[in-house]
N, C-alpha and C positions, 0 to 999 in steps of 0.2 A: 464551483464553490471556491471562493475564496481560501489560501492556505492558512491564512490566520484560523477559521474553524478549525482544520484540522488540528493545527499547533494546540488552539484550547483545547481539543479535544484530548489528546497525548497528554495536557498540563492538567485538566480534570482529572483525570483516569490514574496518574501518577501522583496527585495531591488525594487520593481516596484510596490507594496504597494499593492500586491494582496494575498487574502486565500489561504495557498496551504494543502493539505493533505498529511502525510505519513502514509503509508500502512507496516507495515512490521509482516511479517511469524515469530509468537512467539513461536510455538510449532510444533511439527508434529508427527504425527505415523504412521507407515505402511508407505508405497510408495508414495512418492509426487514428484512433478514436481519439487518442489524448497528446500532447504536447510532453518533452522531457520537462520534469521539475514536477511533474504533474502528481498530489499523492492523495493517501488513503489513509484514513488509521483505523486500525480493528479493534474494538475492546476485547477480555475474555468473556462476555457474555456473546460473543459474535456481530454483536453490533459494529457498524462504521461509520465514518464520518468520512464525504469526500468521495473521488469517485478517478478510477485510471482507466476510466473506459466503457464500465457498463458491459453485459449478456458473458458471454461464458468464457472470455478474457479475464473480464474482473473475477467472475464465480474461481476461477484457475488458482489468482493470486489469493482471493481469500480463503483458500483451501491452507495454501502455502503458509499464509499468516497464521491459522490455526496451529498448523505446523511448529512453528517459529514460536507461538507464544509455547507450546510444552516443551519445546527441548531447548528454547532458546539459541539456536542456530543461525546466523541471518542468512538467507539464500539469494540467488540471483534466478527468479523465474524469466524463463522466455516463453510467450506469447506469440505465435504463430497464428497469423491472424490471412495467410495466404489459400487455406485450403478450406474450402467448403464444410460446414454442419449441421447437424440436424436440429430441425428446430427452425425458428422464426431471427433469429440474429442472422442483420446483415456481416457480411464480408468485405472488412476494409484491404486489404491486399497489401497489407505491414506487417513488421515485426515488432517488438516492443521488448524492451528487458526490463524489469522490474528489481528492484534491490529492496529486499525486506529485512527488517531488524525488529528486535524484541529491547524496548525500553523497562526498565524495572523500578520503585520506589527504591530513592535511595539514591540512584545513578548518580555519581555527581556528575560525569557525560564531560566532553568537551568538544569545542566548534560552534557552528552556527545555532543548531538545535537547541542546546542549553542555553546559547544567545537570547535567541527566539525565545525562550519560556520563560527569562527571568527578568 
């Protein structure tokens, strides 16, 4: 998915006065599902737009994004994508970091992101 969705998706969700999170793959090693730059945004209804990987990587981070939209925290999840689980998701045999933020109506934000939205 193109990051432009994402971006609308953050610029929708903060034009409708609501918390949105972005997720995005800051690092990686070894074999991952998704590329650095790669993101996600979570709304507070749990919806996303986007994708850092898909099966219980991404389920991980948008646990974290839940996270991050109540207390407003940004975290750096890691993704440990080297050891076997249950279930039907394959095993890439990477790591991945993720850096989450909690954007808010209002933000005036500075950097590329408010670049990108405005």
């Amino acid at each position: 998915m193109p990051a432009d969705e994402v971006y609308r998706s953050v610029s929708d969700a903060l034009a409708a006065t609501q918390r949105v999170v972005l997720a995005t793959v800051a690092h990686t090693r070894g074999s991952t599902p998704r590329r650095v730059g790669a993101k996600m945004a979570v709304r507070q209804d749990g919806s996303f737009v986007g994708t850092i990987g898909g099966g219980c990587g991404e389920a991980e981070v948008w646990q974290e994004a839940m996270a991050t939209l109540e207390d407003g925290q940004p975290r750096v999840v890691t993704v440990d994508l080297t050891e076997p689980t249950e279930g039907e998701d394959k095993i890439c045999g990477g790591i991945m970091r993720v850096f989450v933020e909690r954007f808010e109506p209002g933000d005036s934000g500075d950097g590329p992101l408010r670049d990108t939205l405005t």
